[in-house]
Chimera marker file (.cmm) of the C-alpha trace (Angstrom):
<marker_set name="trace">
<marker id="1" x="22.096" y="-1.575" z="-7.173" r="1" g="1" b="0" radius="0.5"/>
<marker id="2" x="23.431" y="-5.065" z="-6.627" r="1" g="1" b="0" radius="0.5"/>
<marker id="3" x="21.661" y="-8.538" z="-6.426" r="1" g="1" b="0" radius="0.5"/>
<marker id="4" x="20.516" y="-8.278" z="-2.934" r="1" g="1" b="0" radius="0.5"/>
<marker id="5" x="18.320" y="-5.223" z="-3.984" r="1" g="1" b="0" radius="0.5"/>
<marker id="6" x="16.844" y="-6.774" z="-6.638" r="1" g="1" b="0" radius="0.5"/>
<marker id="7" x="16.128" y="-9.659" z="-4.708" r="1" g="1" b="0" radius="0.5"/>
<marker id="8" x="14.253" y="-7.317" z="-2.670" r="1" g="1" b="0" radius="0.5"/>
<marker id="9" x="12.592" y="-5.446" z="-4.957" r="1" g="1" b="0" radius="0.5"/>
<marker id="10" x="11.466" y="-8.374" z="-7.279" r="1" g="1" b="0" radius="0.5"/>
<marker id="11" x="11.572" y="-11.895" z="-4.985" r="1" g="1" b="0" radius="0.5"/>
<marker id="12" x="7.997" y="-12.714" z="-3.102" r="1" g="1" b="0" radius="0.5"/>
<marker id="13" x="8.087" y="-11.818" z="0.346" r="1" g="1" b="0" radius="0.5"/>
<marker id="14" x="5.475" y="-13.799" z="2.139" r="1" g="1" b="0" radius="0.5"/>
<marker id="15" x="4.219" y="-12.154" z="5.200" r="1" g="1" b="0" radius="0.5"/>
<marker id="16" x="4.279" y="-13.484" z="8.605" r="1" g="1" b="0" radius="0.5"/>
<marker id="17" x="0.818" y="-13.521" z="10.514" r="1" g="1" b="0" radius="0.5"/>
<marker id="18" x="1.570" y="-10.266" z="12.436" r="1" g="1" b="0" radius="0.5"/>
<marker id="19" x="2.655" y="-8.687" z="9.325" r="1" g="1" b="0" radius="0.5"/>
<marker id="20" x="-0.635" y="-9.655" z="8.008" r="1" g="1" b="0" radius="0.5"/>
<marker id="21" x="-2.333" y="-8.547" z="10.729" r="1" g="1" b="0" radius="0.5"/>
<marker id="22" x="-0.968" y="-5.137" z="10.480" r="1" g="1" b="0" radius="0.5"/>
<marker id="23" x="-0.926" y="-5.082" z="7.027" r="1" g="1" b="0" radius="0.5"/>
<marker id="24" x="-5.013" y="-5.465" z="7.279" r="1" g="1" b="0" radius="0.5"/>
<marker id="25" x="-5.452" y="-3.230" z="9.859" r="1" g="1" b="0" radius="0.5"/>
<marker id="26" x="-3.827" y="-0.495" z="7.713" r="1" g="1" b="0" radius="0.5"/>
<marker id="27" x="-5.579" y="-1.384" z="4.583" r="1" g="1" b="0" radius="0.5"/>
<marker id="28" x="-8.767" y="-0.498" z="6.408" r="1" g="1" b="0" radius="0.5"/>
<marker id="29" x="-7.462" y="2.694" z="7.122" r="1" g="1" b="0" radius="0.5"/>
<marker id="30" x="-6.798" y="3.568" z="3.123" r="1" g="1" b="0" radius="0.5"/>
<marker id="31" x="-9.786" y="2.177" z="2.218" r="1" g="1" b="0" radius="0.5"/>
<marker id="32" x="-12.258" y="4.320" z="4.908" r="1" g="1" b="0" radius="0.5"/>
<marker id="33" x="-10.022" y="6.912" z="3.540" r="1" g="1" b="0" radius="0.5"/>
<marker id="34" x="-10.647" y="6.145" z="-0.061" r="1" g="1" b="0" radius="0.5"/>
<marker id="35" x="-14.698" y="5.993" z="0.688" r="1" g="1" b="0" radius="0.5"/>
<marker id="36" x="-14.297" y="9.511" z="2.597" r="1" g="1" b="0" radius="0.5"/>
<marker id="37" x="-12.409" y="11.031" z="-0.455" r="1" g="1" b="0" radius="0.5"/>
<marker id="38" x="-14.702" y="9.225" z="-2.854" r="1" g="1" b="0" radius="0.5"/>
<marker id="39" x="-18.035" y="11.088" z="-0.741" r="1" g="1" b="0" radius="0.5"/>
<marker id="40" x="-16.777" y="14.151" z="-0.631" r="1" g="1" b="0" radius="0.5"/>
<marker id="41" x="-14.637" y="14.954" z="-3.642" r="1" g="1" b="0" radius="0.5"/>
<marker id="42" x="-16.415" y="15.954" z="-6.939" r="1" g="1" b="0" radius="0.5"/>
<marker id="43" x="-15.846" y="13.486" z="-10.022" r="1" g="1" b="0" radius="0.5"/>
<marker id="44" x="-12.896" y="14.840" z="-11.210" r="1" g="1" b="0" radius="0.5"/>
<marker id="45" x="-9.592" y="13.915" z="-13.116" r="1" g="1" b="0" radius="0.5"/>
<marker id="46" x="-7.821" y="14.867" z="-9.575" r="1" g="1" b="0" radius="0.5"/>
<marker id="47" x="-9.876" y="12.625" z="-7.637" r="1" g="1" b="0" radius="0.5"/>
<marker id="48" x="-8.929" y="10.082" z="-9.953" r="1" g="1" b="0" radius="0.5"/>
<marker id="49" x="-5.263" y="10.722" z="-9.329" r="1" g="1" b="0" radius="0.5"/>
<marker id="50" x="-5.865" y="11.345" z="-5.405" r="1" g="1" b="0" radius="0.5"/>
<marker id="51" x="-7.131" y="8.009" z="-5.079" r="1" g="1" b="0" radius="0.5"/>
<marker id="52" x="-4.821" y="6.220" z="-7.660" r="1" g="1" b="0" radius="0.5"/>
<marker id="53" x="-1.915" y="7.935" z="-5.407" r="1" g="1" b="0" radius="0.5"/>
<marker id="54" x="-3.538" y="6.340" z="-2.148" r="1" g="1" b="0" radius="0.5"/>
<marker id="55" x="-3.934" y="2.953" z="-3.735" r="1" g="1" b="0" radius="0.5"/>
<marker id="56" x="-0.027" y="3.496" z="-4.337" r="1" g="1" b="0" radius="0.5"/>
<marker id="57" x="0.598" y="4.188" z="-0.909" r="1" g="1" b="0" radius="0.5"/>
<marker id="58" x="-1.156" y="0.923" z="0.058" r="1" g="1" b="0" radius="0.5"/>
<marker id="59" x="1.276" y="-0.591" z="-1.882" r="1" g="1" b="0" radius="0.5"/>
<marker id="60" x="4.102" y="0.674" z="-1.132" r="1" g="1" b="0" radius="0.5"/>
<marker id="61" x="3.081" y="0.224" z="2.471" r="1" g="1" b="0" radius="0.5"/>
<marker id="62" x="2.917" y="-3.288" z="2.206" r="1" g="1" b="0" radius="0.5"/>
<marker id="63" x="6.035" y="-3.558" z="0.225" r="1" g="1" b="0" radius="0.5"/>
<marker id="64" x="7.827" y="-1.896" z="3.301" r="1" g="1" b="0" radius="0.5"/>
<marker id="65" x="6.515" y="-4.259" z="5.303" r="1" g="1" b="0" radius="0.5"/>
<marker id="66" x="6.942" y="-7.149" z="3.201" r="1" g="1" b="0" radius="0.5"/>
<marker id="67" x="10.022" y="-6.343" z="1.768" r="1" g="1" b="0" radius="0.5"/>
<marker id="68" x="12.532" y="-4.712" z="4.592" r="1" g="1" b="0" radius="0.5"/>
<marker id="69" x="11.557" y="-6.035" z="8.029" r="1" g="1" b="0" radius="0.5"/>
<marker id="70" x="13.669" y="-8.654" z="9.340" r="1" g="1" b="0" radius="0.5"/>
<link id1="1" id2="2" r="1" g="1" b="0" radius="0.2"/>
<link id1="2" id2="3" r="1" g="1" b="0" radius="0.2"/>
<link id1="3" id2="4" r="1" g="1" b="0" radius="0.2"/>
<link id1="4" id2="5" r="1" g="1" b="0" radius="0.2"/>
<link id1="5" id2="6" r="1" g="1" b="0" radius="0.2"/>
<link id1="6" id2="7" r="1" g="1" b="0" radius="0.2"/>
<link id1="7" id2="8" r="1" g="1" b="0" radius="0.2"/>
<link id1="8" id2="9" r="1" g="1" b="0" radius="0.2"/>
<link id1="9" id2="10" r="1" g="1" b="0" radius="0.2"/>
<link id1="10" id2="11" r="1" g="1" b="0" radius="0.2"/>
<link id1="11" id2="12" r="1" g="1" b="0" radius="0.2"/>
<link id1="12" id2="13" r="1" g="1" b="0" radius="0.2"/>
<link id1="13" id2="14" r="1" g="1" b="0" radius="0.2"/>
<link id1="14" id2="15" r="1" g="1" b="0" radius="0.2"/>
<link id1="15" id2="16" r="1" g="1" b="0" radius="0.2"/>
<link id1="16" id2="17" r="1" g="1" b="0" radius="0.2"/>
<link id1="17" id2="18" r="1" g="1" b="0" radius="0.2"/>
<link id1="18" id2="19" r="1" g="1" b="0" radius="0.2"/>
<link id1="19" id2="20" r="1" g="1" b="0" radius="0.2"/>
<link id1="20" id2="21" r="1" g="1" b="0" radius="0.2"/>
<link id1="21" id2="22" r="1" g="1" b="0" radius="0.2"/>
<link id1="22" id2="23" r="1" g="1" b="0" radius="0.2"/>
<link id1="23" id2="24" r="1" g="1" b="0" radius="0.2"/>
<link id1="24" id2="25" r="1" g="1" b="0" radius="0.2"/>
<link id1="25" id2="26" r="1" g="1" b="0" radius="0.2"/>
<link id1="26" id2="27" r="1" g="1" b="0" radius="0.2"/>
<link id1="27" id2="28" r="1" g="1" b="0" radius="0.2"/>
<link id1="28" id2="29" r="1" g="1" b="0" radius="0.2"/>
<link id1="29" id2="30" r="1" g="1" b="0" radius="0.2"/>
<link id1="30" id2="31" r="1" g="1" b="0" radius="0.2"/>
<link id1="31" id2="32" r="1" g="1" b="0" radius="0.2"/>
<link id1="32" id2="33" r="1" g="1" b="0" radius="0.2"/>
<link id1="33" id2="34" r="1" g="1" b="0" radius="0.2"/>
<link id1="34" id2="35" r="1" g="1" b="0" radius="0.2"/>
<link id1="35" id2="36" r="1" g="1" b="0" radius="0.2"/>
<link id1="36" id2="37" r="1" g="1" b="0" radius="0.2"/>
<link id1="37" id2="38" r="1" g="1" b="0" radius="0.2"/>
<link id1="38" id2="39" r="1" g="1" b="0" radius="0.2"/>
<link id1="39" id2="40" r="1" g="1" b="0" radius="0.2"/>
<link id1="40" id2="41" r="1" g="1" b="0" radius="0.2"/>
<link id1="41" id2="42" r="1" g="1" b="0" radius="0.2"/>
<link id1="42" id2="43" r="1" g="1" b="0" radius="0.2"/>
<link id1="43" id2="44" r="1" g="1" b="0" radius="0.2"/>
<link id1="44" id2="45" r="1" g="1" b="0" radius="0.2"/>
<link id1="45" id2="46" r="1" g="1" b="0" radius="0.2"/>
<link id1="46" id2="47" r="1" g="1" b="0" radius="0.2"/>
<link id1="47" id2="48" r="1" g="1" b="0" radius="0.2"/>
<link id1="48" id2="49" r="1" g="1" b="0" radius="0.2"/>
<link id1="49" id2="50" r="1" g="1" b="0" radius="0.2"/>
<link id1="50" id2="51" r="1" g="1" b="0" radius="0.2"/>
<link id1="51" id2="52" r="1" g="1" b="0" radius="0.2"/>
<link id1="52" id2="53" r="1" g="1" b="0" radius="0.2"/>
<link id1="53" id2="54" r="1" g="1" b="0" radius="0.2"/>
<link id1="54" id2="55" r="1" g="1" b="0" radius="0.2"/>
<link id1="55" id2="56" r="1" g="1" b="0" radius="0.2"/>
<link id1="56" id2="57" r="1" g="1" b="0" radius="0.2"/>
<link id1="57" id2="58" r="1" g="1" b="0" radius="0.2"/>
<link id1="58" id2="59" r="1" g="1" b="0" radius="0.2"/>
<link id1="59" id2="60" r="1" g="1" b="0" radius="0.2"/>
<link id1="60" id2="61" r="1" g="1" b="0" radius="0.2"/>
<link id1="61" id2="62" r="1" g="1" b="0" radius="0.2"/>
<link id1="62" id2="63" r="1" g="1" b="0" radius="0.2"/>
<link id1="63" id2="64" r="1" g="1" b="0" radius="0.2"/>
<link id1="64" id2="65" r="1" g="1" b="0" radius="0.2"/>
<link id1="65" id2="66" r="1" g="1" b="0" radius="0.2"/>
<link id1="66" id2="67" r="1" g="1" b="0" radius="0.2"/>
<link id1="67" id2="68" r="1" g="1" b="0" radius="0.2"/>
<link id1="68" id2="69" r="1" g="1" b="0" radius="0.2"/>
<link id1="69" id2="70" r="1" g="1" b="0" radius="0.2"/>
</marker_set>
C-alpha cells in the first residue's frame, strides 16, 4: 500500500470552501433521497440496509472529495 496511501486514507483532509460547497450541495441530494426512501419504503430490515448503504455513499463521497482532489 505504501505511506502515501495511508496518509490518504487516515490523515484529515480539510476541505477547501468550494469543496464544501459541493460537498453540501450533494449531501442535500442523499438526504431528499433518504426522506423519499424513508416515505415510501415499508419498515423493513432492507430499508434499514438501503439507507445505511446511502449514508455510506455520503461518505465515501466526501472522502473522494476530501481525500484525492488536488
Amino acid at each position: 500500500m505504501g505511506q502515501q496511501e495511508i496518509d490518504t486514507r487516515f490523515d484529515y483532509h480539510q476541505p477547501d470552501q468550494s469543496q464544501q460547497t459541493r460537498m453540501a450541495g450533494l449531501r442535500a441530494q442523499f438526504k431528499a433521497l433518504a426522506e423519499r426512501l424513508d416515505e415510501e419504503l415499508p419498515v423493513s430490515r432492507e430499508t434499514s440496509l438501503a439507507l445505511t448503504y446511502l449514508e455510506q455513499a455520503q461518505f465515501y463521497t466526501n472522502a473522494a472529495i476530501a481525500r484525492r482532489e488536488a
